[in-house]
Structure formats: structure tokens, C-alpha cells
C-alpha positions as CSV (number, residue, x, y, z in Angstrom):
1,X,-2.3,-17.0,-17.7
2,X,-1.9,-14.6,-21.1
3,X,-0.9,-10.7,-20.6
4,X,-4.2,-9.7,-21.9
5,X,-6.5,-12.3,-19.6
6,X,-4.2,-10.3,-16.4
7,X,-4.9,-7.3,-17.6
8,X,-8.9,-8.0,-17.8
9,X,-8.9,-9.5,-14.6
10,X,-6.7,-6.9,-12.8
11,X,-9.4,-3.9,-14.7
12,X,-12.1,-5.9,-13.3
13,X,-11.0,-5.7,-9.8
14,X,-10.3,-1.8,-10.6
15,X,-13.0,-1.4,-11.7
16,X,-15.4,-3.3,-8.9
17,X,-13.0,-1.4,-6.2
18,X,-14.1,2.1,-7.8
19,X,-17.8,1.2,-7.8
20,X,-17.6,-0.2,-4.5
21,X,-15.3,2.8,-3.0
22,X,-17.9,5.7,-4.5
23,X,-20.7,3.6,-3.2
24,X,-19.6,3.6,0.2
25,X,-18.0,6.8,0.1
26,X,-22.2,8.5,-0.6
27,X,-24.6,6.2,0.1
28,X,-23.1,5.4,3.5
29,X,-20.6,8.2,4.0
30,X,-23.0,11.0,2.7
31,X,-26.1,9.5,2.4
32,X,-26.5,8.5,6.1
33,X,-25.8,11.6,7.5
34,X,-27.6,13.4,5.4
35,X,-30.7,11.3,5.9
36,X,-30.9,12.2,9.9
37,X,-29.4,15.8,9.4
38,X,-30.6,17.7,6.0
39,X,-34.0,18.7,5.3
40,X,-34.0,17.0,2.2
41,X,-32.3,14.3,-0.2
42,X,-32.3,15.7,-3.6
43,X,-30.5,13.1,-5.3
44,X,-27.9,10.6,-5.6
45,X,-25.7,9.8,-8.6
46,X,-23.0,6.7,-9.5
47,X,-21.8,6.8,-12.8
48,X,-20.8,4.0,-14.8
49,X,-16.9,4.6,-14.8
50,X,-17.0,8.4,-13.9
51,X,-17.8,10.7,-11.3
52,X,-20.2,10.3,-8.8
53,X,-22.4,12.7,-6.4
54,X,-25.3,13.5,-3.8
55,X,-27.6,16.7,-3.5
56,X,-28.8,17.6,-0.1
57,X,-30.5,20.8,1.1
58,X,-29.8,21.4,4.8
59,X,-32.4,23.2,7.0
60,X,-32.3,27.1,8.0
61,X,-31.2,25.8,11.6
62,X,-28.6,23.3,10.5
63,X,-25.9,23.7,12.8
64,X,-21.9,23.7,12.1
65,X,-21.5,19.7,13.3
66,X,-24.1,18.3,11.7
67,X,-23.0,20.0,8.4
68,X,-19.3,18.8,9.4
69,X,-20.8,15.3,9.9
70,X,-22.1,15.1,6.2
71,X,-19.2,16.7,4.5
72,X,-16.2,14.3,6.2
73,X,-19.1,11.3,6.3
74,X,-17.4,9.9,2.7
75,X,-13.8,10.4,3.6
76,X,-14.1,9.2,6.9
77,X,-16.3,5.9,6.2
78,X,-13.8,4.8,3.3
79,X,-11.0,5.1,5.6
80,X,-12.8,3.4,9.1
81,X,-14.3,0.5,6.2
82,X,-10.6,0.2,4.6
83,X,-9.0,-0.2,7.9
84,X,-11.4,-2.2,9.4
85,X,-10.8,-4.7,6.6
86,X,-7.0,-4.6,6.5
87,X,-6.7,-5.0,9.8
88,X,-9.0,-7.7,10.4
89,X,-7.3,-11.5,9.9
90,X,-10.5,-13.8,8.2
91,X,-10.8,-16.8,9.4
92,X,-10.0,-19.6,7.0
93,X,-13.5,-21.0,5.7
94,X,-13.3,-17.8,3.6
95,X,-12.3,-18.9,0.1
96,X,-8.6,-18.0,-0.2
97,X,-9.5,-16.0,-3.2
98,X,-12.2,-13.7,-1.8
99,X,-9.7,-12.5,1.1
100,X,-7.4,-11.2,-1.5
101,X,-9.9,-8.9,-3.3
102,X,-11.4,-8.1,-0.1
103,X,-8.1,-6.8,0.9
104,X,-7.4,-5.5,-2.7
105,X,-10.7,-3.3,-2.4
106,X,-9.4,-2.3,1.0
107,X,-6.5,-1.3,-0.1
108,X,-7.8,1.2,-3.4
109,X,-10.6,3.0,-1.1
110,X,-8.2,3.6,1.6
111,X,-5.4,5.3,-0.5
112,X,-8.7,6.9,-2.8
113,X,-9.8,8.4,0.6
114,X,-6.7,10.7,0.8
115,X,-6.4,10.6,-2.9
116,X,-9.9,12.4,-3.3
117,X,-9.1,14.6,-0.1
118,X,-6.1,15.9,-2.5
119,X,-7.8,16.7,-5.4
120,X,-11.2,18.2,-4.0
121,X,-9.1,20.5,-1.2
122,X,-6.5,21.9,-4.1
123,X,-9.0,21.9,-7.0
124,X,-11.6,22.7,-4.7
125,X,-15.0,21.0,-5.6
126,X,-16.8,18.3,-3.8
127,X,-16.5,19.0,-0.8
128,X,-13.5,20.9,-0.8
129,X,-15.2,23.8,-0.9
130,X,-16.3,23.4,2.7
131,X,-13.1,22.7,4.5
132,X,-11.1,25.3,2.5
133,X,-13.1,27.7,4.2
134,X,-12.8,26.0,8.0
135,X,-8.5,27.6,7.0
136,X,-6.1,30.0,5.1
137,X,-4.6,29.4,2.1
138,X,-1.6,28.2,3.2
139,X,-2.9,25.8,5.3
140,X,-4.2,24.5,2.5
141,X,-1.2,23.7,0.4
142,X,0.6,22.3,3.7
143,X,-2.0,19.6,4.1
144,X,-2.2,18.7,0.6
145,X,1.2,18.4,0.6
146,X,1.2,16.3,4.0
147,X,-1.4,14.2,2.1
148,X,0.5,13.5,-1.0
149,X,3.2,12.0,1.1
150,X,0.9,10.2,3.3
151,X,-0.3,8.6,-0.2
152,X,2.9,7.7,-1.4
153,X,4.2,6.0,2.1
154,X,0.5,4.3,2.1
155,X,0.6,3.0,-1.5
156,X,4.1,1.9,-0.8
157,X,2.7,-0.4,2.3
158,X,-0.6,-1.5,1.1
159,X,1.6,-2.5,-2.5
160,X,4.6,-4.1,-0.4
161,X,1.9,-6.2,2.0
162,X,-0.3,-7.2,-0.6
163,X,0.4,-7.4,-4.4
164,X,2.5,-10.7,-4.3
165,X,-1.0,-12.1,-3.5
166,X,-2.3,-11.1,-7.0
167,X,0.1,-14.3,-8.5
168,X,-1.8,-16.6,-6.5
169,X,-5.2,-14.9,-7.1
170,X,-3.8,-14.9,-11.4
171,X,-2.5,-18.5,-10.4
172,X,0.7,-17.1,-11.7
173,X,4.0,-19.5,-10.7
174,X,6.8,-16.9,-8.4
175,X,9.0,-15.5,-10.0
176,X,10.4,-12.0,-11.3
177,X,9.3,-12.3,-14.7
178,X,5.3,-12.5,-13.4
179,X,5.4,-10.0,-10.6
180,X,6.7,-7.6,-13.8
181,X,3.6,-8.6,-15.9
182,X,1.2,-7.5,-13.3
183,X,2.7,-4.3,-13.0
184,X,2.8,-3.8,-16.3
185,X,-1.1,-4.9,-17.0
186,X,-2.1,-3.2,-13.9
187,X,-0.9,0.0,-15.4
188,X,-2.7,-0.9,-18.8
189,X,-5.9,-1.4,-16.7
190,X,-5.6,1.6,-15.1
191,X,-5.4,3.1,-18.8
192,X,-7.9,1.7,-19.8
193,X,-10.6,2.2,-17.0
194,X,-9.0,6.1,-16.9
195,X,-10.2,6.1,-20.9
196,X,-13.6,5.5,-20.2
197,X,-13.8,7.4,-17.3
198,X,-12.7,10.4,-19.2
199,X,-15.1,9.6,-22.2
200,X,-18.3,8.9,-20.2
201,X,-17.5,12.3,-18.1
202,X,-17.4,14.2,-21.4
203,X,-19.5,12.4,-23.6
204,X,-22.7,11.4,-21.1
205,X,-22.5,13.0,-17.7
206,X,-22.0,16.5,-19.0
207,X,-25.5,16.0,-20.4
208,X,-27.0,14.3,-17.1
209,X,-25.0,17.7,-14.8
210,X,-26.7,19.9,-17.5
211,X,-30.2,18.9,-17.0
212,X,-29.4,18.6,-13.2
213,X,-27.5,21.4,-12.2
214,X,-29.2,24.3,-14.7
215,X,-29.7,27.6,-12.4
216,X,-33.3,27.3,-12.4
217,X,-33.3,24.0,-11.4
218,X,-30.7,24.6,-8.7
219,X,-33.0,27.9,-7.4
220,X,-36.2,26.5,-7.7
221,X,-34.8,23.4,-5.4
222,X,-31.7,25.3,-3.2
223,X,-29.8,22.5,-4.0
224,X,-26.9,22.6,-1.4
225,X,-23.8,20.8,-2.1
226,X,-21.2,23.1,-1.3
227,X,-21.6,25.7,-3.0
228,X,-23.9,26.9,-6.2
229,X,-21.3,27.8,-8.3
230,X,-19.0,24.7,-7.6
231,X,-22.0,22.1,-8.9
232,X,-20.3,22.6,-12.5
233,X,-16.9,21.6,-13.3
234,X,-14.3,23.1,-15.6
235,X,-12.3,21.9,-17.9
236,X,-9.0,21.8,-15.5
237,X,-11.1,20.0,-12.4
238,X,-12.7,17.2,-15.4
239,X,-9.2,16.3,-15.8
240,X,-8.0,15.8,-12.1
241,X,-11.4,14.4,-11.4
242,X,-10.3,11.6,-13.7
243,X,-6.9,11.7,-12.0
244,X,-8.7,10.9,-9.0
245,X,-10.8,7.6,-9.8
246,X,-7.8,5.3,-9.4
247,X,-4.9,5.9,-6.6
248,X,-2.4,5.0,-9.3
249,X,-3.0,8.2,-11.3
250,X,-2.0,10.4,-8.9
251,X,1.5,11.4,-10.0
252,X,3.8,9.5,-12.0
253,X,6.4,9.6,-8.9
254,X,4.0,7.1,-7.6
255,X,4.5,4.5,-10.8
256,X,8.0,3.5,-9.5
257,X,7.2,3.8,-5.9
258,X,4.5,0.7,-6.2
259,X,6.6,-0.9,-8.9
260,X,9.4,-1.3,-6.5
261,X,7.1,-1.8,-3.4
262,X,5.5,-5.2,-5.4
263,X,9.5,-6.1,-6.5
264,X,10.4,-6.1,-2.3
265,X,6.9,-7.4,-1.5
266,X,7.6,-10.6,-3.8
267,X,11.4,-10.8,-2.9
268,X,10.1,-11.1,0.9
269,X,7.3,-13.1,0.8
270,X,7.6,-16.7,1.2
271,X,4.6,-19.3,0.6
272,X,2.0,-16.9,0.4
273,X,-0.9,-18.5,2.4
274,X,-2.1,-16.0,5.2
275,X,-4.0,-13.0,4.4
């Protein structure tokens, strides 16, 4: 298989794993609990590449859990989904092919899970806003920086375990010179699906969040999704919201670290049949 046809496939699976991770992540994570605890459903929003939300407005006598419940509902249904999956060994009547992405899908909303938990608790929107208050400042940046090393060990894993399965899924013969390429297109994919996430968030969504979130369309409504104020981004939060769509982007200290996680993976794996 060509460079460019690995990098389409591998932006492909990116991009179906992003879709699929924000999906999950509001229409189950959010949008369940919402639907048995807030007074109303305002609406829900899934970009094409970009950002993606939900408007709720709880009731006067919402109390403390059930507002928990619908704030840690995304985080914690990506993670119980993701390691669900991973954990779970399907049987063989599965087409060999569709256990790999399955896993592969796994694998991005689980690391995404803590990924987004980093941005939103130290840039503080989405629902950020509602756990920074549950602690102190300084709490803050320790478990931030207890999540950035949980992603890093993760990513390591998930990339160790399972990206010497991309050269059968790219039907790609072993050897050193192919697990390179798909690191190398994976972080052109990653590019590229970062691109258009950063164009469509400028160039389309600003114009959807400023018909939607305009103050007298948030009064006349009381939309609540954290806070008032924190339904518009700046400029700074755009950029790590972007960040945020793929667990690669996080730092670039975590290029190297799933670079050489997919070299050991490959040097250790053998005939590549179970997954």
C-alpha cells in the first residue's frame, strides 16, 4: 500500500473515532442523564470535524448528584465504553478487520477521556467549570498534572498493545521500514484532520455559537451549561479545544513516546492473529 492511501485510511479511522468518541461522550454520556434529571434539553450539537456540545436547563430543585451525574456522564461513559471494549476478547466469527478498529476506536476515546478532562479542568470550559469549583486551585494543577502522566503511560500501552495490528489491517508485510510509515502518516492524518478542525471552528461554528449562545437568547431560555459566561470561547481555549480532538496533539513529548511504543510493540509481536 502507497504512503498517501495509509495516510487516508489511518485519517479515516481518526476521523470515525472522533465522531464516534463525541457521540458517545453527549448523546449517551450527557444526554442520558440529562433526559431523567434536567427540566429541559435545549439542544444538542456534533460538528463535522470540530467541537461538539449539549444545552440543558436543570430545575430550581436539582440537587448536587444529579447535577454531578450529568457533568462526569461524558467522561465516565467513554472511559466504562473504552474499557469495556479493550478488555473484552471477540470471538472469532468477527471479521479480523473489524476487531482492530473496534479496538482502535477504543483505544482514541479512552486516552480522549482524560485528554478532554485536561484541557476543560485547566482551560476551564465544558464542564470544567463545574468541578473546578468542587476544589482549590492547587488541586487543580495536581490533577492535571496526574492526568497528563496517566495519558502518556496510557498512550504508551494502548500504542505498544495495539498499533502492530494496523500492518495487517493496511496489509502491510513486517518489518521496520512499515511500522515507520504508519507513524509517519498517522501523524500527517492527525494534521490534517487538526486543519479542518481548526478551520470549521473558525470559519462555521463561530457563526452557529453566535446565533446560539447570544445573551438574549441565553436569558430568554436559562440555558445552563456550566456557566453563562463560559458558553463562548476565546481565542486561547479555540486553540486547545483543537488540541483536544485527537490524543496525539496533546504535547509533542507524546510524539516520541507512541513512536517508540509502536517500534517495541512490532519488535515483540509475533504472528499477529489474536485481538
Amino acid at each position: 500500500m502507497s504512503f498517501i492511501k495509509i495516510v487516508i485510511h489511518l485519517f479515516i479511522l481518526i476521523y470515525l473515532s472522533g465522531r464516534i468518541t463525541l457521540i458517545i461522550h453527549e448523546y449517551v454520556g450527557h444526554g442520558i442523564p440529562a433526559y431523567f434529571v434536567c427540566k429541559e434539553i435545549v439542544d444538542i450539537h456534533i460538528s463535522f470535524f470540530g467541537d461538539a456540545w449539549i444545552q440543558f436547563r436543570f430545575g430550581e430543585a436539582t440537587s448536587f448528584l444529579g447535577k454531578l451525574f450529568v457533568y462526569s456522564g461524558g467522561i465516565l461513559s467513554e472511559v466504562v465504553l473504552s474499557c469495556i471494549i479493550l478488555f473484552v476478547r471477540f470471538k472469532k466469527t468477527f471479521p479480523h478487520p473489524f476487531r482492530i478498529i473496534t479496538k482502535f476506536i477504543a483505544s482514541v476515546m479512552l486516552v480522549h477521556a482524560f485528554v478532554y478532562s485536561i484541557n476543560a479542568l485547566y482551560y476551564n470550559y465544558g464542564d470544567g467549570p463545574f468541578f473546578n469549583e468542587l476544589w482549590p486551585s492547587e488541586t487543580n494543577k495536581l490533577i492535571v498534572n496526574s492526568l497528563m502522566v496517566t495519558v502518556m503511560v496510557l498512550s504508551f500501552i494502548l500504542s505498544y498493545k495495539y498499533s502492530p495490528y494496523l500492518l495487517l489491517l493496511l496489509q502491510l508485510k513486517k518489518s521496520y521500514f512499515a511500522i515507520t510509515k504508519i507513524a509517519v502518516a498517522g501523524v500527517m492524518a492527525v494534521s490534517i484532520h487538526t486543519g479542518l478542525t481548526y478551520y470549521e471552528m473558525n470559519m462555521v461554528d463561530d457563526k452557529v455559537q453566535a446565533e446560539i449562545f447570544k445573551p438574549e437568547f441565553v436569558d430568554k431560555i436559562e440555558i445552563e451549561l456550566s456557566k453563562p459566561e463560559n458558553l463562548t470561547m476565546n481565542e486561547t481555549q479555540k486553540k486547545q479545544v483543537v488540541q483536544d480532538m485527537t490524543p496525539l496533539n496533546i504535547n509533542f513529548i507524546l510524539f516520541p513516546c507512541l513512536a517508540g511504543a509502536m517500534l517495541l510493540g512490532y519488535v515483540k509481536s509475533e504472528d499477529l492473529v489474536e485481538v
